[in-house]
N, C-alpha and C positions, 0 to 999 in steps of 0.2 A: 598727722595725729590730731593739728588742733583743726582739720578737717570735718573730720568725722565726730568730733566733740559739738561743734557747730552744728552740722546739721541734724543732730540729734535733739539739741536745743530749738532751733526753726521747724523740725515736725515738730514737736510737742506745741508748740505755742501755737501754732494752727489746724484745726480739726482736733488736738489732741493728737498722742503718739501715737501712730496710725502706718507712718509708712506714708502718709499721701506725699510726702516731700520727692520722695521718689519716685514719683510716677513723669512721663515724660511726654511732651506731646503740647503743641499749639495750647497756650491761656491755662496752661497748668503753673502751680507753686515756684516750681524751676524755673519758669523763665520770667518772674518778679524779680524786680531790680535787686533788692535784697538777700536773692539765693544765685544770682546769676552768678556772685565768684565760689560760687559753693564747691566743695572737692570731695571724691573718696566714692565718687557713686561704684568705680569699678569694685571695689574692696565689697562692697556692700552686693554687688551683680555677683561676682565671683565665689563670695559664703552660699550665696542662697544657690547658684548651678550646682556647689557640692554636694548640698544637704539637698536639694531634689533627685539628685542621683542616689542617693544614699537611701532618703525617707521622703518619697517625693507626698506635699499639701499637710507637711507637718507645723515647720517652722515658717511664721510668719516672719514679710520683711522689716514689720516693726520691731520684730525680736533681735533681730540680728542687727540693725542699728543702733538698738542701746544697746546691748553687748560689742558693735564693735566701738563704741563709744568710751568705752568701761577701759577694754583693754587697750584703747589708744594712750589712756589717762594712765594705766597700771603699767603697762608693757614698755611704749617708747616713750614716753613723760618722765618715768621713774616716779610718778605719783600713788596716790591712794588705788583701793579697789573696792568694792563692793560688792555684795550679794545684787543680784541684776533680776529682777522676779520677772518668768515670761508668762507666756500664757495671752500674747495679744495677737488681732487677730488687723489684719490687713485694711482702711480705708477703700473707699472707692470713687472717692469725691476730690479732685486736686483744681483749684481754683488761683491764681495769681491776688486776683481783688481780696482774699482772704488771707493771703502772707501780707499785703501793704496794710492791711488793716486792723492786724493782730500783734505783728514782730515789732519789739521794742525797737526803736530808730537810736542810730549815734547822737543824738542832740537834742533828748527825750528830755523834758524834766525829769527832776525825781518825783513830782507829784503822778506825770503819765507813766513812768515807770515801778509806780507802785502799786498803780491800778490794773496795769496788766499781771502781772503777778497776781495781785488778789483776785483779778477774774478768774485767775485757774488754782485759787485754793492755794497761794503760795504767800509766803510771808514778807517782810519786810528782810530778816534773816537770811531768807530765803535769796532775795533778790541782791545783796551784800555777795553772798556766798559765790552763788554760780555766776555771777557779774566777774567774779574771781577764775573764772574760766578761761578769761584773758589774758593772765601769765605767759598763754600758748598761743603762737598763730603772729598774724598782722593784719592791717588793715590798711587799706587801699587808700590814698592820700584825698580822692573824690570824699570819703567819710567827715573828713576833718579840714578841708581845704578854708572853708568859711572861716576856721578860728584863727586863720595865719595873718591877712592881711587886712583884712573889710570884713570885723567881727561886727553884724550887728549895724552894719553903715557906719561905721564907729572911723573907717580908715585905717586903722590899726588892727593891733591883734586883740585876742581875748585874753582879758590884763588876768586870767586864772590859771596861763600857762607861766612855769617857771620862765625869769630874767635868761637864765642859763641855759635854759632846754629848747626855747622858741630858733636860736640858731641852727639848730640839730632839723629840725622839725622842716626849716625855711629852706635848710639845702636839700633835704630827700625830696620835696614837695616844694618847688619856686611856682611863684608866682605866674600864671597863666599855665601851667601844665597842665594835661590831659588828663589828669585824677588816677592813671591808671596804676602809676609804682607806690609800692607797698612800704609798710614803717611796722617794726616790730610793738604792739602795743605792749608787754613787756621790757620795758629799754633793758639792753642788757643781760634776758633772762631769757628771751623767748621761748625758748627747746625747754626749759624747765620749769615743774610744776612748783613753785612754794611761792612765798609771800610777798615779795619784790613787788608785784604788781599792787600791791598795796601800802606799800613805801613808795612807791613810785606818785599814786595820787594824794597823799599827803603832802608829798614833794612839790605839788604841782607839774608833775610830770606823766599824767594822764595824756592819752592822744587821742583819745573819742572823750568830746563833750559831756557824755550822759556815764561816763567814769567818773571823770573828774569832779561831777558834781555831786558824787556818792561822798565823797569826803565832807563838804560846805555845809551841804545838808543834815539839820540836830534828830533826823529819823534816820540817817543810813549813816551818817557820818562816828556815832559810838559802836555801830558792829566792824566799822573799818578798824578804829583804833582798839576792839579787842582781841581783834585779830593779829596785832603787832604787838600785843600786852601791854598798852597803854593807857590804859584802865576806861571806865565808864562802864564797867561790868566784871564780871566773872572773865578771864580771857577765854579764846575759843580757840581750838585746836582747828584750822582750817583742812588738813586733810582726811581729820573725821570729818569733821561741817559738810565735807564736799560731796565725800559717800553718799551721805544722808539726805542731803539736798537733792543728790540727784537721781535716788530714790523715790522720793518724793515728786519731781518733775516727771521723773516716766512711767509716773499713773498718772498725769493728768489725761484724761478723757480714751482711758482705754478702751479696747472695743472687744469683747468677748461673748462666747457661746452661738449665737446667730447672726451677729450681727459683725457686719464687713465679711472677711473673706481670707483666706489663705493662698495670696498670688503667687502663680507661677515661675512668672519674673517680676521683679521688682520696679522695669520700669512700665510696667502696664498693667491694666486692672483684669483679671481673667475675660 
């Protein structure tokens, strides 16, 4: 589920929602270091063989990845749902150099991580909210290995992980490991869509860097705390916010009427 939430999030922030994430083949999107743990492309092969048998050059496979996005969040999440507007039509351009140079990184400031949002028309709110995406899923110990022991040449850790939690963190992920085993960014919650993951970096119990600095930070850090109801605003209801948010993210850079294509298969371009 937080598969397909994921990559719905990495097309859109390159090329725009497109579909290009899915295309497959030597120096495409997919094989950047960034999508390489990416999952669900079968889910995403297997709607669109249906719906070409069905109504074959109707539905786009950018259509079908925010929709299967939607109801990964609404269906196995036990989360929110939203109206999911289609109407987009297919990329034809899938580029690696264009995922390293667009996708927010685990260990992004919050000033780089505000800019990429504002490149694509997205708020500061915005990037609070579906940063909140992370409730779901894990993330591979290579993400966060730097904060554990030589944060920074420092020798130690990154003194912005909890006293308590940095042990949790030391045994999934020892020192010299091969980056490859996974940590619930979630503690605790993972399989579940609510607010945890934002008590969590309050807590200082963030496990990617560029979370945990969501909190420190006095631009990202009052939509964390009104999301817990601890005031610096109006509180916000995070499983509307999220709807909405992600409404908003999969318009960015749609592609309609002539332009792109309605592919066959999803992993190749007609």
């Amino acid at each position: 589920m937080a598969g397909l939430l994921r990559m719905h999030f990495h097309d859109c922030f390159v090329q725009g929602c497109d579909g290009s994430v899915l295309i497959s083949g030597t120096g495409t999107e997919r094989t950047a270091i960034p999508n390489l743990s990416l999952n669900g492309f079968t889910v995403v092969d297997d709607a669109k063989a249906q719906l070409e048998a069905a109504c074959p050059g109707v539905v786009s496979c950018a259509d079908i990845l925010a929709l299967a996005a939607r109801d990964a969040v609404d269906i196995q999440a036990n989360g929110p749902t939203w109206a999911v507007p289609t109407g987009r039509r297919d990329g034809t351009v899938s580029r690696a150099q264009d995922a390293l140079d667009n996708l927010p990184g685990p260990s992004d400031s919050v000033e780089s991580q505000i800019q990429k949002f504002t490149d694509r028309n997205l708020s500061v709110q915005d990037l609070v909210t579906l940063t909140g995406g992370h409730t779901l899923g894990t993330a591979s110990c290579a993400t966060f290995n730097d904060r554990l022991f030589n944060y920074q040449g420092t020798g130690g850790p990154d003194p912005s992980i909890a006293a308590d939690f940095l042990p949790t963190l030391r045994s999934a992920c020892p020192q010299n490991n091969n980056g490859a085993a996974r940590v619930a960014m979630d503690t605790g919650s993972q399989n579940e869509f609510d607010t945890s993951y934002y008590t969590n970096i309050r807590n200082g119990r963030g496990v990617l860097e560029s979370d945990q600095r969501l909190w420190t930070d006095n631009r990202t850090g009052p939509f964390v705390g009104r999301f817990l109801g601890l005031g610096g605003g109006p509180n916000l209801n995070f499983n509307a916010e999220f709807g909405q948010a992600m409404v908003r993210m999969g318009n960015v850079g749609v592609r309609t009427g002539t332009d792109g294509e309605i592919r066959r298969v999803c992993s190749a371009v007609n």
